[in-house]
C-alpha positions in Angstrom: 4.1 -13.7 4.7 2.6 -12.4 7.8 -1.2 -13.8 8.1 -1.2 -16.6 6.3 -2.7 -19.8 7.2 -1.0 -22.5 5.0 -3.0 -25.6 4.5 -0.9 -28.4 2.2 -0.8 -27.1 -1.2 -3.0 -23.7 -0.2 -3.1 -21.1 1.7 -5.7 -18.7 3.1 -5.5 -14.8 4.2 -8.5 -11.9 5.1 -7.5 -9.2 3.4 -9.8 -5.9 3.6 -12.7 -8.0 4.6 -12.5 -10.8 2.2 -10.5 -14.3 2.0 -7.9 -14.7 -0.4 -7.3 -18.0 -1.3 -3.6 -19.0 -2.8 -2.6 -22.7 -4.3 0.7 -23.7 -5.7 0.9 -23.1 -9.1 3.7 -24.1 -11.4 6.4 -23.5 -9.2 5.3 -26.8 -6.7 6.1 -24.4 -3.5 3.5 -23.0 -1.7 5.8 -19.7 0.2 6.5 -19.1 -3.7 3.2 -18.8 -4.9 2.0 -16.3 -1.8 5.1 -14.1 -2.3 3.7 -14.1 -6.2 0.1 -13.0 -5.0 1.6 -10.9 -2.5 4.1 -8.8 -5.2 1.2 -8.6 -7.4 -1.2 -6.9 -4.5 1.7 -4.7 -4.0 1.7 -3.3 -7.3 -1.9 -3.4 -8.0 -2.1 -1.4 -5.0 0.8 1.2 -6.0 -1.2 1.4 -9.8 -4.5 2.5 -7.6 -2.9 4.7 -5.6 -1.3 6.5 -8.3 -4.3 6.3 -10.9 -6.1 8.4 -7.4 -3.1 11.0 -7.2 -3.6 11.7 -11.1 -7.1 12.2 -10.3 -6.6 14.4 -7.2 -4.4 16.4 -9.2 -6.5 17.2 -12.2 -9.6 18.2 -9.5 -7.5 20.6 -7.7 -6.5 21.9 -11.3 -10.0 22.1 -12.3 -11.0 24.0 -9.3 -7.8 26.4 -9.2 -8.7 27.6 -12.8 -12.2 28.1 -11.9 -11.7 30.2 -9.1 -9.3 32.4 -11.1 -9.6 35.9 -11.8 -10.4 36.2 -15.2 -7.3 38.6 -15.6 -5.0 37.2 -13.4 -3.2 34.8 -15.2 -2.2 31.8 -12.5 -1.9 34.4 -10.1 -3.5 32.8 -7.1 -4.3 34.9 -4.5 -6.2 33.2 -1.0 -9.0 35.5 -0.3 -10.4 36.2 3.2 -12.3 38.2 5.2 -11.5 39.1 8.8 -13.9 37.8 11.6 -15.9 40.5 13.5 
C-alpha cells in the first residue's frame, strides 16, 4: 500500500501518469478496498502481459516460417556472410 494518500473514506494514488481514485466499498475499510484495487491491477496486469507474449510468439512464428527454405522442413539455419 505503498503511495497511497488516504483521505477519510478514499484514497488517491498516480499510477502511470494518471490518478486512481479508491472509496470504501462494501467492506467499510478503506486498506481493504486498495488491497482489492491493487489485486485487481495485479492481475489485469499479468492478463496484458501474457495476452503480449502470445502475440510475440505467433510474430516470431510467422516470420520463422517465412524465412524458411521451402525444402527444409523447420530446419533453421542462421545465414551470414563474413565481413571484408
Amino acid at each position: 500500500m505503498y503511495g497511497w494518500v488516504i483521505l477519510g473514506d478514499a484514497a488517491t494514488k498516480r499510477v502511470n501518469g494518471q490518478e486512481v481514485i479508491v472509496t470504501v466499498g462494501k467492506s467499510g475499510d478503506i486498506r481493504a478496498a486498495i488491497r482489492a484495487w491493487e489485486d485487481a491491477e495485479r492481475h489485469r496486469m499479468l492478463y496484458e502481459l501474457g495476452n503480449l507474449g502470445r502475440l510475440v510468439d505467433e510474430a516470431i512464428t510467422r516470420l520463422q516460417f517465412r524465412h524458411q527454405d521451402p525444402g527444409s522442413r523447420g530446419n533453421h539455419t542462421l545465414k551470414t556472410c563474413d565481413a571484408p
